[in-house]
C-alpha positions as CSV (number, residue, x, y, z in Angstrom):
1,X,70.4,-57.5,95.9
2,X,72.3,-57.7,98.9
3,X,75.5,-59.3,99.0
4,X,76.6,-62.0,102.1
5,X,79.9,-62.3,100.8
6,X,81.5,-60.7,104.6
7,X,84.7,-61.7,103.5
8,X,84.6,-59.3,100.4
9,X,83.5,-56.8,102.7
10,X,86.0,-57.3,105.3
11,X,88.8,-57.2,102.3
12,X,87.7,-53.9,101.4
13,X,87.5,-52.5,104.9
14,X,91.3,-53.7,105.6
15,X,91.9,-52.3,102.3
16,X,90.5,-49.1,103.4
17,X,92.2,-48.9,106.8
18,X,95.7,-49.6,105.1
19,X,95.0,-46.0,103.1
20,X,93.5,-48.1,100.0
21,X,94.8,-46.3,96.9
22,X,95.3,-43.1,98.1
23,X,92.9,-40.1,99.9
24,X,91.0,-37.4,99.0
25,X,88.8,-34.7,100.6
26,X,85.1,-33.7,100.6
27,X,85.5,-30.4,98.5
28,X,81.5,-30.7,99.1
29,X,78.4,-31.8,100.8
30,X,77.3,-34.8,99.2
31,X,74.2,-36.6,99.7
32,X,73.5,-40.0,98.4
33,X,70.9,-40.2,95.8
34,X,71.3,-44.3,95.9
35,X,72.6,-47.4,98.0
36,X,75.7,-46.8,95.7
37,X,76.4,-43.6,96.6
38,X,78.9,-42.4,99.5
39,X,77.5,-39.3,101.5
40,X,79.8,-37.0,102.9
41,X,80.3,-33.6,104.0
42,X,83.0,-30.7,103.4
43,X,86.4,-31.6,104.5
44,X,85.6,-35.3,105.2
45,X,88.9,-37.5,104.3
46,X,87.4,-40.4,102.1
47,X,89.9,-43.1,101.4
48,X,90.1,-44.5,97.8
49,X,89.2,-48.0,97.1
50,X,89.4,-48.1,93.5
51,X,88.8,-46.1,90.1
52,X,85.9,-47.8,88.3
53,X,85.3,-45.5,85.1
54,X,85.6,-42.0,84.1
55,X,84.9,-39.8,87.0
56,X,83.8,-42.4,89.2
57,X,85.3,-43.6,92.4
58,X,85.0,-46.4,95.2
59,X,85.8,-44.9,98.4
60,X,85.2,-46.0,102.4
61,X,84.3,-42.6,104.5
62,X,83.1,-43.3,108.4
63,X,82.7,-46.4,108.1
64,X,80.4,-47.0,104.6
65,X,81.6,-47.7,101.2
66,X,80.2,-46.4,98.1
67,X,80.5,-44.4,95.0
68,X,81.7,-40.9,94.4
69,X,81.9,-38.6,91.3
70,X,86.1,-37.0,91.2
71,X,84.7,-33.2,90.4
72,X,83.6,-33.3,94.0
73,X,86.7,-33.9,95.9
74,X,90.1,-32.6,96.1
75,X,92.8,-35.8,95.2
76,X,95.9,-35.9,97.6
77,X,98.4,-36.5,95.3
78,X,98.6,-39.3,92.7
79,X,96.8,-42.6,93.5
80,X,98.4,-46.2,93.6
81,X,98.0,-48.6,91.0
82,X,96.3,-51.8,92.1
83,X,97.8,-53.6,90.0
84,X,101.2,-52.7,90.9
85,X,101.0,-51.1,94.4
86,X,104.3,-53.5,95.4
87,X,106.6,-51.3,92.8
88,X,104.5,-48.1,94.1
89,X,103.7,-46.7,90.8
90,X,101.1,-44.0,91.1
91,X,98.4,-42.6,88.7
92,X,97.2,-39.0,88.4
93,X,93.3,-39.1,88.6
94,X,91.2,-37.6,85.6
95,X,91.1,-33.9,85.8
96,X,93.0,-33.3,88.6
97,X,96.8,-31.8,89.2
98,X,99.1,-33.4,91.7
99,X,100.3,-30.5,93.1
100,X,100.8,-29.6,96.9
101,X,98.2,-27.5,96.9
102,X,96.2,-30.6,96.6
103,X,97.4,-31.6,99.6
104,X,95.5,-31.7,102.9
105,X,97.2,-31.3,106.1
106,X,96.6,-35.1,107.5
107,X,97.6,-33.8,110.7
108,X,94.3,-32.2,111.6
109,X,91.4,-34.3,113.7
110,X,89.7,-36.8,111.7
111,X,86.6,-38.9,113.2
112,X,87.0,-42.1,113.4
113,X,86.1,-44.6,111.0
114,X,85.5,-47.6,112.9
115,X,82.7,-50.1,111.8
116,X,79.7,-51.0,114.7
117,X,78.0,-53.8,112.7
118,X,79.4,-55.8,109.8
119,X,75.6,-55.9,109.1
120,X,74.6,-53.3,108.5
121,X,77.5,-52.5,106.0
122,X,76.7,-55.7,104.4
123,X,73.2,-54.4,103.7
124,X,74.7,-51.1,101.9
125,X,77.3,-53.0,99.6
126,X,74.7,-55.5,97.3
127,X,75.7,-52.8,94.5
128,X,79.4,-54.1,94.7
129,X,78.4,-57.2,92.2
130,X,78.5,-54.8,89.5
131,X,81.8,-53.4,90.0
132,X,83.6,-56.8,89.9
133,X,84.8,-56.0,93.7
C-alpha cells in the first residue's frame, strides 16, 4: 500500500535534514531487495531516523528513506534517544563500539540530499504503516 500521508513524510525529511538520531556510513554496497529497503553504496553518509528492532534501522540517504541492517554500516558515535533528544541522552547501537575510530571525517564532500518530487518519495514509503512512523 502506498501511503498519502505527505505530512508524515515531510516530518521525516525535516527530521532527516536536522541529522535525525545520529549518522552512519555505508561500510558496503547495498542493494535493495524490497520497497523497504535503503540502497546505498560504500562510504555513503545515511542519516538515522530511528532504531525499529534488533539490527534494523530507518535511515534517509539521497533523498529516499528505507530500511537498513546495522552489520552493514559503521555508527558515528552513539545515537540520540527519541524520546529524550531535549536532555541529549545518547544510546550505543547493538554491536557496535563508540569509539573514534568510528568516526568519519564529516568534512569530506557529500552529495546532496535534496528531494525532486515529494511523489515520488511518497510512492517508496507505503511500508512506513508498519513501523508506527
Amino acid at each position: 500500500m502506498i501511503t498519502k500521508d505527505s505530512s508524515k513524510l515531510k516530518k521525516l525529511v525535516e527530521f532527516a535534514e536536522k541529522g535525525g538520531i545520529g549518522t552512519c556510513v555505508a561500510s558496503q554496497d547495498i542493494s535493495a531487495k524490497s520497497e523497504a529497503d535503503l540502497m546505498f553504496y560504500t562510504g555513503e553518509v545515511i542519516t538515522v531516523l530511528k532504531h525499529i528492532k534488533d539490527d534494523i534501522y530507518l535511515g534517509y540517504c539521497e533523498g529516499v528513506i528505507g530500511t537498513f541492517k546495522g552489520k552493514t554500516v559503521k555508527f558515528n558515535g552513539s545515537l540520540k534517544n527519541p524520546k529524550s533528544m531535549k536532555s541529549e541522552k545518547n544510546i550505543s547501537p547493538p554491536s557496535q563500539s563508540s569509539s573514534s575510530e568510528n568516526n568519519y571525517d564529516q568534512s569530506s564532500p557529500k552529495k546532496s540530499n535534496s528531494i525532486q518530487s515529494s511523489d515520488s518519495v511518497d510512492k517508496n514509503l507505503g511500508f512506513l504503516g508498519m513501523f508506527n512512523i
